[in-house]
N, C-alpha and C positions, 0 to 999 in steps of 0.2 A: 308400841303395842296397840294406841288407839288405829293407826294406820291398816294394821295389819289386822285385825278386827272388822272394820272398814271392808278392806280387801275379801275377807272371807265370805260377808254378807252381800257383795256387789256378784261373786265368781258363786255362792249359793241360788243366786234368781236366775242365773243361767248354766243349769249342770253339764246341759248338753254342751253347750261349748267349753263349760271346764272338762269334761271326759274327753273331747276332741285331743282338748290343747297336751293335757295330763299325757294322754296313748300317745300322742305326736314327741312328745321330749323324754318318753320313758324308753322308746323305743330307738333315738336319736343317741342319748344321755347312757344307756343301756348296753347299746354297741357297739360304743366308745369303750365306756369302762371292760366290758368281755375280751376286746381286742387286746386293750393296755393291758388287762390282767394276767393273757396269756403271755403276749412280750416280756413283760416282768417279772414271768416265773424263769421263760428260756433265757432271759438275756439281760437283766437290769437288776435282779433280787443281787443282794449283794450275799455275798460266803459270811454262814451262819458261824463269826469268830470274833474277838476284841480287834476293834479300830480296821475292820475289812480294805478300809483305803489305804491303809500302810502294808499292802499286797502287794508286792510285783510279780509277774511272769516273764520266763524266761524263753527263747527260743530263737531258731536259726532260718534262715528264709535264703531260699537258692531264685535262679535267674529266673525259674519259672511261678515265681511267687508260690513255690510249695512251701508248706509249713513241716520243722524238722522239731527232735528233740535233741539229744543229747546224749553223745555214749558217756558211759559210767567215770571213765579217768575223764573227760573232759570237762564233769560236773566236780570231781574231785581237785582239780584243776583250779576251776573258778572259783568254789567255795577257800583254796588255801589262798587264795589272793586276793579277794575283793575286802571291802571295806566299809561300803555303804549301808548292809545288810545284820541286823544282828541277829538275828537265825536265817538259815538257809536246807532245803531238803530235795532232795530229787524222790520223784514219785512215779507211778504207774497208774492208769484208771482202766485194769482189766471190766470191761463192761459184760461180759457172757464167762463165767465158769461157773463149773460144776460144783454146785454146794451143798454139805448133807447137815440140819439141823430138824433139832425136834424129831429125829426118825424117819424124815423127809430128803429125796431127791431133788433136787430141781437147779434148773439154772441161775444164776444170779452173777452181781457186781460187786466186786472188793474194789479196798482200793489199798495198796502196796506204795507205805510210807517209808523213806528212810529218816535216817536219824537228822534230829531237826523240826519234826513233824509237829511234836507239844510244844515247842518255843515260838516256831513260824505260824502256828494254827489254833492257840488257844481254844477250847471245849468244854463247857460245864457239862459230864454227863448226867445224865438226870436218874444214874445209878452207878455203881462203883467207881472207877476210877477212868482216867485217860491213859496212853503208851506211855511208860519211862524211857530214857534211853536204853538202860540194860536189860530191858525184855526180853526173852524170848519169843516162843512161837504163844502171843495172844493174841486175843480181838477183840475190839471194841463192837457191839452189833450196831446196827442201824437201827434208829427206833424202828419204824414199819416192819424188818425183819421179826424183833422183838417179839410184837406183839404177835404177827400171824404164827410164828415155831414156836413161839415159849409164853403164848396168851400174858403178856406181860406181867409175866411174873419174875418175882427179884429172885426165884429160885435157878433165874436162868444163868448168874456170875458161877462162876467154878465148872459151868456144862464144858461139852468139848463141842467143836463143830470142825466139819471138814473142808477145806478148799482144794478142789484135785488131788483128795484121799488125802489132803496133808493136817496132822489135829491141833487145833487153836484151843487154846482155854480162854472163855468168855471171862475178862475182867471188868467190862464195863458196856451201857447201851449209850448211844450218841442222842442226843437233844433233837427232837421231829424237824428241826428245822435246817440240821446238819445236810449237806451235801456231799457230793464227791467234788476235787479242787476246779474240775470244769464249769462246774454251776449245771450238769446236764441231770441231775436229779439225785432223788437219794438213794446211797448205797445199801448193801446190806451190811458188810462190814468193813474196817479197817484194820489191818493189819501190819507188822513189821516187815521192812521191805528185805532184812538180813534175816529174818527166820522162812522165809518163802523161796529165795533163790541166791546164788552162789557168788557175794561179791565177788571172791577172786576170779570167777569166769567171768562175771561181767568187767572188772577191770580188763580183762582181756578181748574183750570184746567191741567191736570198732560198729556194734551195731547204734542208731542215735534213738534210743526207745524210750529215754527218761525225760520227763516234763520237770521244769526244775522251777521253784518258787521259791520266792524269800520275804522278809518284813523288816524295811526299813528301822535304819537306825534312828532315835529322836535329831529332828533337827534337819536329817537330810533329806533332799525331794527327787520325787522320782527324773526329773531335768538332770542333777547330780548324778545319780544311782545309773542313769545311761552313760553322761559322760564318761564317765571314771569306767562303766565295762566294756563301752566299745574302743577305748584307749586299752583297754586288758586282752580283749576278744584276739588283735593278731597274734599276743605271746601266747596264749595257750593253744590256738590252733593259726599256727603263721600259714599252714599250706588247705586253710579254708577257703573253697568258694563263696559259702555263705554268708551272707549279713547278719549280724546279733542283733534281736529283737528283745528290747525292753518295754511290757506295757504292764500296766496297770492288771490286776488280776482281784479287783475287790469283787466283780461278777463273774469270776470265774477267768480261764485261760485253758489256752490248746483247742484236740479237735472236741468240739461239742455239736454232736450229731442234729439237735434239734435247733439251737442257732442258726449253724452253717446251713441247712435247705430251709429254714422258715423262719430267721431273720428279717429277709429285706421281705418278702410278701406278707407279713406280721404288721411292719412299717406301713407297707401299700395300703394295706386295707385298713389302718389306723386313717390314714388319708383318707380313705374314700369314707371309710364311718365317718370324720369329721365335715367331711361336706355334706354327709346326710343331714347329720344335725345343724349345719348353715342353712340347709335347706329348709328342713322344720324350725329353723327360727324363723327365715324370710315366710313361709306360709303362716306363722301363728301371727307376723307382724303386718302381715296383709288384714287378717282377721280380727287385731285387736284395731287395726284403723278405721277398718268400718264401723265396730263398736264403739271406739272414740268419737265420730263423724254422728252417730245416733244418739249421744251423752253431749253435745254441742251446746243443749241446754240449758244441761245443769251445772257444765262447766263454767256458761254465760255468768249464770244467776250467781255463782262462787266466788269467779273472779269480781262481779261486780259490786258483791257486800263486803267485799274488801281480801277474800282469801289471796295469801301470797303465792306466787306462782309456782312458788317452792315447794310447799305445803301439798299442793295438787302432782308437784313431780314427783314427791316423796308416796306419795295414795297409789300414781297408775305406774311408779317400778315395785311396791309393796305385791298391789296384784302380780306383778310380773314376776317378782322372786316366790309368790308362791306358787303360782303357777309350775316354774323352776323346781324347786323344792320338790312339790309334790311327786314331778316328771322322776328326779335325780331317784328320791326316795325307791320310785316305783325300778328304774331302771336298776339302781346296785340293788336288789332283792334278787333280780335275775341274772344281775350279771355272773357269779358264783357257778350257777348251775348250765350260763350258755359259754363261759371258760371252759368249762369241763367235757363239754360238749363239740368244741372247737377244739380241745387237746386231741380227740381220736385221731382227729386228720394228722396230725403231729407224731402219733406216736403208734400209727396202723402198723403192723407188720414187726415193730420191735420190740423189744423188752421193755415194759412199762419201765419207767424210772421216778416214778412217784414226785410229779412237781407237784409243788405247792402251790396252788391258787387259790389263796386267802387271798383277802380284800385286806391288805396290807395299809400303812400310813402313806407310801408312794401312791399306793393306789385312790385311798380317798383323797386325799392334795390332787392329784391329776379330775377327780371327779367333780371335787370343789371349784377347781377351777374354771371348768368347763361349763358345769351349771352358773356360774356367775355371767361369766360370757354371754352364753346364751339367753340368759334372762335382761343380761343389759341390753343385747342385740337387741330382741322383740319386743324390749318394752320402752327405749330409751326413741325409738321411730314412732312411734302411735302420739307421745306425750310430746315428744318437739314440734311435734303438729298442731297439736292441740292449744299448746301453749302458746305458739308462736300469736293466733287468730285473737281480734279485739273482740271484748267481751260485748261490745255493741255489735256488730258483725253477727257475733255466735247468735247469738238471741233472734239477728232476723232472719237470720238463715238457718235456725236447728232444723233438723230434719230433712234439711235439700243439700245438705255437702256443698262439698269447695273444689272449687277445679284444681286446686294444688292438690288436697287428698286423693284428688283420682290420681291425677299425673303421677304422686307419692306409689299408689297401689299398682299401678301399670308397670311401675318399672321396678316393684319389686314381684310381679309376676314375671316380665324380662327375666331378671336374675333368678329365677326357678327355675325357667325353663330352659335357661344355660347349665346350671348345676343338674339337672335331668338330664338332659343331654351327655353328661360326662359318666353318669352312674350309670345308665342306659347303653351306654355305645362301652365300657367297661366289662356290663354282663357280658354283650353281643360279644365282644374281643376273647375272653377267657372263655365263653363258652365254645367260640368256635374252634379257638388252640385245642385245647382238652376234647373235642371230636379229629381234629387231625392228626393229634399221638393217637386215638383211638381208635381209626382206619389207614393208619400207614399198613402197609405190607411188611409184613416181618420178616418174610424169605423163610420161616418156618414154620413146621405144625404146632402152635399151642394147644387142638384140641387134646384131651386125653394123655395130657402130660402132665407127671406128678412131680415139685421137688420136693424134696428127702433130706430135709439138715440134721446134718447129724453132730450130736456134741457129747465127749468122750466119760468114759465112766472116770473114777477115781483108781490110777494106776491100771489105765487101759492099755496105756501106751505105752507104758512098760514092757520091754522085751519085745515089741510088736516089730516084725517086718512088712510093712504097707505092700512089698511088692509081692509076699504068700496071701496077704489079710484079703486086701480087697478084691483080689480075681477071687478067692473062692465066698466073699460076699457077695459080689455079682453073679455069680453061677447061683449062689439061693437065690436070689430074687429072682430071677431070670425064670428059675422053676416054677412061680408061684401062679398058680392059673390066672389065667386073664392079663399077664405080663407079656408085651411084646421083646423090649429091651432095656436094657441099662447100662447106665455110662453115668461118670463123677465128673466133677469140675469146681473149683474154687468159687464162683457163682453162678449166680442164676444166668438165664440168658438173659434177660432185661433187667440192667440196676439202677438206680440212680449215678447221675453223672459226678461221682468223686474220684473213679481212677483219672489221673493225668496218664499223655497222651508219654509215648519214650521214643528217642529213635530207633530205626534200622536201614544197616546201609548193605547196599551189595553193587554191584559194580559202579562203584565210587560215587553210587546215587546216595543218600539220607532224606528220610522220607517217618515225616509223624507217625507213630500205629498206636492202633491198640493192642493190648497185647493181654492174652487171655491163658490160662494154663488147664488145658480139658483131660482127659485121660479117654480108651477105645473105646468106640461108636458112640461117641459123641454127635458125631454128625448123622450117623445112622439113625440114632436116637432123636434127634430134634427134627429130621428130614430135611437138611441142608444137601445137595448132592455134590460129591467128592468130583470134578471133572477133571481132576487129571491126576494120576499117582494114587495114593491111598489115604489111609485114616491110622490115627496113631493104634498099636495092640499092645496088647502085657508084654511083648518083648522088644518095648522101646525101652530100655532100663537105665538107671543107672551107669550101667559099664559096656552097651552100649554107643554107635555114634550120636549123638545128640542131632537129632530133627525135629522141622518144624513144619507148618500148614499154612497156608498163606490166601488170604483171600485172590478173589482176581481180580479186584481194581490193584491192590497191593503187586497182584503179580506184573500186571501189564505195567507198573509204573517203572519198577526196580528193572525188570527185562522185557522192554517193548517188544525186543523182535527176533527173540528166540523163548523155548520154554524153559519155566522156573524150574523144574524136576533138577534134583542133582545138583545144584545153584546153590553157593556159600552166600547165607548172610551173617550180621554183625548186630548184634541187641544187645546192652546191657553187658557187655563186657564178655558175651557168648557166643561162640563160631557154631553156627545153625546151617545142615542140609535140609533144603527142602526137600519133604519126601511128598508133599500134596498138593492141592489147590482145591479150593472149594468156592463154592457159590458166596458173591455177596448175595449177603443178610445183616438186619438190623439189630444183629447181637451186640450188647452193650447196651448205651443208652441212649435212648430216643432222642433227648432234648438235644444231646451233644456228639451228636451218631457220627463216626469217623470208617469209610468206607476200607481205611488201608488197615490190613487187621492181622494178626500176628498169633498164631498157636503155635504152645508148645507142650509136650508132654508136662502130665504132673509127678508120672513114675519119673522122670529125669531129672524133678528138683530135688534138694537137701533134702525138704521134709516132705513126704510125698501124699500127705492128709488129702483127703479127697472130703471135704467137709458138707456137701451137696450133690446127694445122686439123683442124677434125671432117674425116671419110670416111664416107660412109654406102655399104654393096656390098650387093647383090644376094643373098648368100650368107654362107657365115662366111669371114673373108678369108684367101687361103690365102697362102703364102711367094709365089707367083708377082704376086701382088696388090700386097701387100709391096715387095717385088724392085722391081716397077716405078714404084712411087712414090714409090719411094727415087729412083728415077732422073730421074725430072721433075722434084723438085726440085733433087737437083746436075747438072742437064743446065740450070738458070736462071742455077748461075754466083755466086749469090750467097749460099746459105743451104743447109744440112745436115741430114738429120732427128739431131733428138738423142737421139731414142727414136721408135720406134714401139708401140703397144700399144691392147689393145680397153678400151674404157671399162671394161665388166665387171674384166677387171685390174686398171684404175686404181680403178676403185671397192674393190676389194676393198684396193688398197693406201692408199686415205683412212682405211678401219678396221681398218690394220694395228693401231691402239693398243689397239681395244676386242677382235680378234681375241689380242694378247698376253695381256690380261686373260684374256681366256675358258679360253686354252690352259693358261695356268699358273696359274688357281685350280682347273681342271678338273684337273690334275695335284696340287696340292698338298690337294683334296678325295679323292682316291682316294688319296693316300697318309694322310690321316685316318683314313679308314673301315679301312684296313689295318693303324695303329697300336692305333685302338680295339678292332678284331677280337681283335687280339693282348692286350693290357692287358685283356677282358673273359675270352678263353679262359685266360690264368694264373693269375687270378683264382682262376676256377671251379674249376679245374683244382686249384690248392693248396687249395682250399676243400674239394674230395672229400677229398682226402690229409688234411687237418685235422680233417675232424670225419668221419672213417669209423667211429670208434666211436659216436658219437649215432648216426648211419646205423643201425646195427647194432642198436641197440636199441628206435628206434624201430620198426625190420623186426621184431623180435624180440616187440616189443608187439603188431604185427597192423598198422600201416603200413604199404601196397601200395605199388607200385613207380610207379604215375602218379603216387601222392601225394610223394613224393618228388621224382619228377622237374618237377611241378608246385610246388615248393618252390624249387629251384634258379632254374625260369626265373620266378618271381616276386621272389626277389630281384635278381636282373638286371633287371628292370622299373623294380623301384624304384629303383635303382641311375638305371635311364636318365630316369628322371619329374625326377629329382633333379638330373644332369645337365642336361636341357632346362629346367631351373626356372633352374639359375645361369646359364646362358644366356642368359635371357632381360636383365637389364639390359643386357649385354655388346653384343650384337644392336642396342638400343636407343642407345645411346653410339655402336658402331661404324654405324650409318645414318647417321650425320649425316656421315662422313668416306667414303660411296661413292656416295650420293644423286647428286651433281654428273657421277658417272660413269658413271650406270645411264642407260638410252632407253626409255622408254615404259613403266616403272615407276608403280602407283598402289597404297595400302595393300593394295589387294584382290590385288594382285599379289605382294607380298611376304608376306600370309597363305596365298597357294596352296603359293605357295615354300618358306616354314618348313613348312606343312605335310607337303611331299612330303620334305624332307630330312628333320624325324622318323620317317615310313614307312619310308625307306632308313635312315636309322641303328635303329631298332627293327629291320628283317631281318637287318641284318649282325649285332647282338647276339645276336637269338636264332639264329641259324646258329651265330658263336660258343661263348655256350652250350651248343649240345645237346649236343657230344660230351662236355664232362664230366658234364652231367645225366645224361646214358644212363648212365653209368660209376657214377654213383651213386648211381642206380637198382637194375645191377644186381650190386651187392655184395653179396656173402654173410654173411648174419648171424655163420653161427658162426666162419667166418676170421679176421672184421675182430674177432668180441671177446677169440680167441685172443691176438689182441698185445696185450690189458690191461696 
């Protein structure tokens, strides 16, 4: 306590440098914890249940490391034979249906438990009860849903709610911290997976749609619980290609949307914040050195009335940890509100799924840690200086410094301006990717194009024939003034890169595609032009020859030297005429853009749902455009827009991931170049105050004042050559962990880059620089040699 008392009083006579040091580690300390806290909600909280690491998840992985689930006998299968496991459940995470509670429409998440659910998932609900086995059709809500339909009130157990018109009686609400079994956020509700859909069709059904979890048995480890299933794996399915995947599943398992694209760049820029905060330790430890080097003193006078040297390490790491302290305190206040803030970019364009970004016990232990670090970093450098120097020495020297503290402070300016270097040329990288998705050539019109998701009422789709429904849904919109055309298709033109690539073969070529499922004037609509053959119409059907459209890199590959019209291919187990060719375009996904490209009718599939209709208008489409299209479709009776929005949006919101990049390396680059400013100007600054006697007598010999000041800004030169020199392996290491995430990067691109981010860091040094070069420039000889 006396130490830290001490501390308070010494960091009180100097606010302005406590306010420095404080904004410098709250801001470093700050964007750490923001970053970890979103990580932690996507990908590390663990499943709000008893003993979450006695989770396993289950699943099947084919040659193309795609991730499978599980048809229904196959889960029934491994459940009658394994051993490891003492409960076992196969489940569904429908993320989008139609929900009606409290009197309310809207889309939402269930999640489709089978039996096994309460044994494998333990749940305190925080009002009536959890699933039994012998349920019927209930549901447990999700708190969040709870509260916003039924103002959480306990009058909500015995209500009904619907999931695609089907009714649940509310038996219990799930605990705020429950998820769905992904960890991709909270549901609204959970329901029986036997009162929702039809085991005996799915025993029959060879489709692999169940995510299957289990909870070890005492005693056995998940090393066991793999052996024992991949020795089961060939009996139940001897004529699989796939591999059985056993992992862990205490943070969740399967596909989780906001993991899978903001995972690793979560990680990256956990990275790059931690080198911010290395950085602001090296600048506070530049800065408490010179303050040590001005305390030379009283350090003298301490050590030499006998203080131990212990004693005086324990005083300048006390400042240091409160320093620390103060930083951490200030940063977690913010960190809450800049999680939240950072979720948008996560979660633009989708269905919120309500993570939790509390400041959890992971998350303060990750904060603690950090601040400790940190605080050792900056303060354990100042005091091994200080202490090292005899207390006879200190005494004749207070006030003129030590050539070791310079050398010490120069070369932890070096090290700044390598760490600059890397956050700097970081922004420059992502910001210049995220401009080159943002002027590739699309090969179509995105202006004045609207998409139109559409998500179905409750028994819409009952009795519905999609190939009457949607031509005379197309014909209303089509009516609606200011509409040019319309056309459907499974999605957008620009999505994110998760479809895998399939083959097609046709004269005994096999060749990657993409493969897209549009319905008529698709291409008309987007202003793709058709060169050769046609566009699919309402009477490519069902019964039907089955045809396809084929781009023309696709065409020219499969039949170099004759045309594709008329031309058998082979996809997916499907004998396709082509009946067209169209223009490449960068339909699909920019990041992962695959030239060779595959349509085929959506009227030709099974289920012929056209879940997104383009709008092409006249103008840019105003609310009254809007308004009315909304209303032709709920004036059909069957179906709902679930968003409306203009491609341009939607596109912009496919590069929401590369747009987070850009924003917050751009941000975490400008606060570089503002650490280094500083860490070069205290520098300089203590450097005049230090050698104003040389100053003086070099002026005194006949030394002009440029020469002088040409002195200063050459050792900050070299200071930066020196810097840009350590940088470089660092550069060369960190390429191979951002290459996968940069667009249209080639060497010649990333020497423009470094280049231009040396020009920017060499200005902000010499701006830095000049005001203490001027200053000691212009010192007066005979003043400065007066304080001999």
């Amino acid at each position: 306590m006396p130490d830290l008392r001490y501390a308070l009083r010494v960091l009180l006579k100097s606010p302005g440098f406590a306010l420095i040091a404080v904004f410098s580690l709250a801001l470093g300390i700050g964007a750490n914890t923001a970053i970890f806290s979103l990580l932690n909600a996507v990908s590390l909280r663990p499943l709000a249940t008893v003993q979450p690491d006695r989770l396993v998840g289950l699943a099947s992985i084919d040659a193309r490391a795609q991730r499978h689930g599980f048809s229904y006998s196959t889960y029934e299968k491994i459940r009658a034979h394994q051993r490891a496991f003492s409960a076992l459940f196969a489940w569904t995470d429908a993320s989008v249906f139609t929900l009606e509670a409290g009197g309310s429409l809207f889309p939402g998440s269930a999640l489709l438990a089978g039996e096994g659910f309460t044994a494998t998932m333990p749940i305190r609900p925080v009002l009536g009860r959890g699933i039994a086995p012998d349920d019927g059709a209930v549901a447990v809500l999700g708190y969040a849903r709870w509260r916003s339909s039924f103002h959480a009130s306990p009058a909500a157990l015995g209500k009904l709610i619907r999931i695609q018109g089907k009714p649940f009686t509310v038996i219990g609400v799930a605990p705020e911290s429950f998820t769905d079994m992904e960890g991709a956020g909270a549901v609204d509700a959970v329901v029986p997976l036997a009162a929702f859909t039809s085991l005996d069709r799915q025993r029959e059904s060879r489709n692999p749609t169940w995510e299957v979890t289990g909870r070890l048995r005492p005693g056995v480890t998940l090393d066991r619980a793999r052996a024992e299933l991949e020795a089961l794996w060939p009996q139940v399915r001897p004529d699989a290609a796939e591999l059985l995947v056993v992992e862990s599943a205490a943070s969740g398992a399967g596909f989780n949307f906001a993991r899978m694209r903001f995972g690793y760049p979560l990680k990256l820029l956990l990275g790059m914040v931690g080198v911010l905060l290395l950085l602001a330790s090296l600048n506070l430890a530049t800065l408490l050195l010179a303050r040590a080097e001005a305390r030379q003193r009283e350090t003298g006078i301490r050590l030499a009335l006998g203080a131990g040297r212990g004693r005086i390490l324990r005083q300048y790491l006390a400042e240091s940890m409160m320093l620390a302290l103060a930083g951490s305190a200030a940063g977690v206040l913010c960190a809450p509100w800049a999680a939240s803030f950072l979720a948008q970019f996560v979660w633009a364009g989708n269905i919120d799924r309500a993570h939790d970004f509390s400041v959890d016990t992971r998350v303060l232990t990750f904060t603690a840690a950090v601040t400790i670090v940190s605080a050792l970093l900056f303060g354990l450098i100042p005091a091994w200086r200080t202490l090292r120097a005899d207390p006879s020495v200190a005494l004749q020297r207070a006030g003129r410094g030590s050539t070791g503290s310079a050398r010490m402070g120069k070369l932890l300016i070096v090290l700044q301006v390598a760490l600059s270097v890397l956050l700097v040329l970081a922004a420059a990288l992502f910001g210049q990717s995220r401009r080159n998705l943002q002027t590739v050539p699309l090969g179509f019109h995105s202006a004045n194009l609207l998409e139109m998701q559409l998500m179905n009422r409750p028994g819409g789709y009952t009795g519905m024939d999609p190939n009457v429904y949607y031509p005379e849904l197309y014909r209303r919109l089509s009516r609606v003034p200011g509409v040019r055309s319309v056309a459907g298709a499974g999605f957008g033109p620009i999505i994110p890169p998760f479809l895998p690539d399939q083959p097609a073969t046709g004269d005994e070529v096999t060749v990657r595609v993409q493969a897209f499922r549009v319905g008529p004037d698709y291409f008309r609509t987007l202003g793709i032009p058709v060169v050769d053959g046609r566009e699919f119409t309402f009477q490519d059907r069902p019964d039907a020859p089955r045809v396809a459209i084929v781009s023309e890199s696709l065409a020219r590959r499969l039949f170099p030297e004759a045309s594709a019209i008329g031309r058998r291919i082979a996809s997916e187990g499907k004998d396709l005429v082509i009946a067209g060719v169209v223009r490449d375009s960068e339909i699909g996904s920019l990041q992962g853009h695959n030239p060779m490209q595959l349509f085929t009718s959506v009227y030709q599939e099974d289920s012929a749902r056209q879940p997104l209709v383009l709008v092409r208008t006249a103008g840019t489409p105003d609310a009254a455009v809007i308004r009315e299209l909304r209303r032709q479709v709920e004036a059909m009776g069957r179906e709902y827009p679930l968003r409306i929005q203009t491609t341009e949006r939607a596109i912009d919101r496919v590069l929401v991931k590369e747009r987070m990049l850009a924003s917050l390396a751009a941000a975490l680059g400008l606060a570089a170049l503002l650490l280094a400013a500083v860490g070069i100007y205290g520098l300089m600054a203590y450097a005049v105050t230090r050698r104003s006697v040389e100053i003086a007598i070099r002026m005194a010999l006949g030394a002009r004042r440029i020469m002088i000041l040409r002195m200063f800004i050459g050792e900050s030169l070299i200071l930066l050559i020196g810097g840009f020199t350590l940088s470089v392996p660092a550069i060369y290491a960190g390429s191979k962990l951002v290459t996968t995430m940069l667009f249209g990067f080639d060497p010649g691109g990333w020497a423009v880059a470094l280049t231009g981010v040396a020009a920017v860091l060499t200005a902000v040094a010499l701006a830095a620089v000049a005001i203490p070069a001027r200053r000691a420039a212009n010192l007066h000889p005979l003043g400065s040699l007066k304080q001999v």
